[in-house]
C-alpha positions, 0 to 999 in steps of 0.5 A: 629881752623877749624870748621864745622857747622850744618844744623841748625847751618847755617840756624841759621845764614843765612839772605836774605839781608846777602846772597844777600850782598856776591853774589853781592860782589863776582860777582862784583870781578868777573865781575873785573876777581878778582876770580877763578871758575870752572864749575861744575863737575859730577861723575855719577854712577849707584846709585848716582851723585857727584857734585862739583864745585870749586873756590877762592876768593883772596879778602876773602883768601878763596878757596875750593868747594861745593860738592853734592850728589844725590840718590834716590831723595834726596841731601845733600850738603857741602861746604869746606873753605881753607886758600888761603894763607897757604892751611890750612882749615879753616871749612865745612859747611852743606849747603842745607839751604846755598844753596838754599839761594844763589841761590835766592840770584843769581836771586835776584842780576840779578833782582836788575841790570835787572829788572825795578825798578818799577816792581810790580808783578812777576810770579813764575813757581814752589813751591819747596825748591828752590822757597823759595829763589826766592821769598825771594831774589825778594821781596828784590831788588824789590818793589814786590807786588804780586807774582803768583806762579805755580806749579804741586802739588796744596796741596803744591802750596797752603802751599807754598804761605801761607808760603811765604805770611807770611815770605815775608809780600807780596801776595803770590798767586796760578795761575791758568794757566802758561799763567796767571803766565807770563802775567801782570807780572815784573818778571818772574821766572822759578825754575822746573826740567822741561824737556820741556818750561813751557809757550808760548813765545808770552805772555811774556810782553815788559819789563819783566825780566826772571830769569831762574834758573832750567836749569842747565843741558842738560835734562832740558829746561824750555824757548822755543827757542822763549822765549829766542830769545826774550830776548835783553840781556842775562845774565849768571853767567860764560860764560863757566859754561852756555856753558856747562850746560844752557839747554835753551841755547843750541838748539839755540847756536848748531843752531848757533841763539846766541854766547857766546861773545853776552851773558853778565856776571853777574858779568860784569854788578854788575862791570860796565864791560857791560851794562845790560838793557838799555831800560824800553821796553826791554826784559832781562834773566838771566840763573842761573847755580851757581858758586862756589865763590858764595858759598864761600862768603856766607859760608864766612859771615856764618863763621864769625858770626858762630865765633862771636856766638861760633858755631860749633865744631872743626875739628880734623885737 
């Protein structure tokens, strides 16, 4: 029976450690070219964009698609499951809470592979919904102490680390600057719409990981050339997904200053394809545009303890 969940039926259902579980399994099975995926595709109209992004996952007998829209500053998101055997559909899910999670869960999983070990305090540009995630899936991989958060707005700013500094049980604190939010920190993370590089790339620490995660189209560019030209590794979800929407990436790569075939996937460094880091005084970034086999695994796990709960209500298919 197919089924469709909820907002609040999903969000009963999602966990960090959970999410963070299926992103890695399923980029691992890429990083092994064990899935299909394929970049994301827009149909922009006066008013409203529609967003989907398409895949499968053999190793879950799923295929389908993440579809999103946008107007008037708001977005609503669904994810749509297929039996990969017989082509019957097996559920959709309200995905805005999914989402966001997975998306944490992507730079949680490259901080958990790229990051020191040791990493201790991160610095964290941006306090909005997808934040959350960023901070959840960090705190998770890594022995995060303090986290330094940046933001425009200060009443949300100041909302956003009580909360987070509650949910996460670590000191969640506003940074006065962007350069107090890069230096000293372990990790940085970049989750704005910025149009523009949000900090200096000289005040970046030797060692540091960068998760840019805010970047996915051609309008945004939240690191400076200089930023990324400082980076030994550079890691992306898809090659071919970063070659058309990394907005950090582009002024170099139409420069000719970097190439696709130096850049790693996330997934060959979960399989052991490719090296991530290999030295503690290296600089590593990971730009994060998000695949659909990602949403996929997860809505997976959603699915099975939404059965095991008896979630959701049937589809008249």
């Amino acid at each position: 029976m197919a089924l469709y969940l909820k907002e609040e039926e999903v969000g009963s259902l999602l966990e960090m450690p959970m999410v963070l579980d299926a992103v890695e399994d399923v980029m691992a099975a890429h990083g092994r070219g064990e899935t299909v995926d394929y970049p994301r595709q827009r149909v922009r109209l006066p008013a409203t964009i529609t967003h989907m992004l398409q895949g499968g996952v053999p190793a879950l007998n799923l295929s389908g698609f993440k579809v999103y829209t946008s107007a008037g500053g708001r977005a609503r998101f669904w994810v749509h499951l297929f039996d990969a055997t017989n082509g019957d559909p097996v559920a959709v899910l309200e995905a805005d809470r999914l989402g966001m999670m997975r998306t944490g869960a992507a730079g949680g999983v490259a901080a958990k592979w790229l990051a020191r070990p040791e990493s201790r305090v991160a610095g964290v540009f941006g306090a909005g919904w997808q934040a959350e995630g960023q901070v959840l899936a960090l705190c998770a991989v890594r022995p995060i102490e303090r986290v330094k958060v940046f933001a425009r707005h200060q009443e949300r700013l100041a909302e956003f680390c009580a909360r987070m500094s509650a949910a996460t049980g670590r000191e969640v604190v506003p940074a006065a600057s962007a350069e107090e939010t890069v230096r000293g920190s372990d990790v940085v993370v970049t989750i704005t719409t910025s149009p523009k590089p949000l900090f200096d790339a000289d005040w970046l620490e030797p060692g540091v990981h960068i998760n840019a995660a805010g970047s996915n189209s051609l309008a945004r560019q939240e690191l400076s050339e200089a930023a990324v030209r400082r980076a030994d590794v550079i890691c992306v979800d898809a090659r071919e997904t970063a070659m058309r929407e990394a907005g950090d990436l582009m002024p170099l790569l139409e420069k000719g200053r970097t190439q696709p075939g130096r850049w790693v996937e996330l997934g060959e460094v979960v399989a052991g394809v490719r090296p991530g880091r290999t030295a503690p005084g290296q600089i590593t970034l990971f730009e994060s545009q998000g695949m659909a086999i990602q949403d996929l695994a997860v809505a997976a796990r959603v699915l099975e303890r939404a059965r095991e709960a008896g979630l959701g209500a049937p589809l008249p298919y």
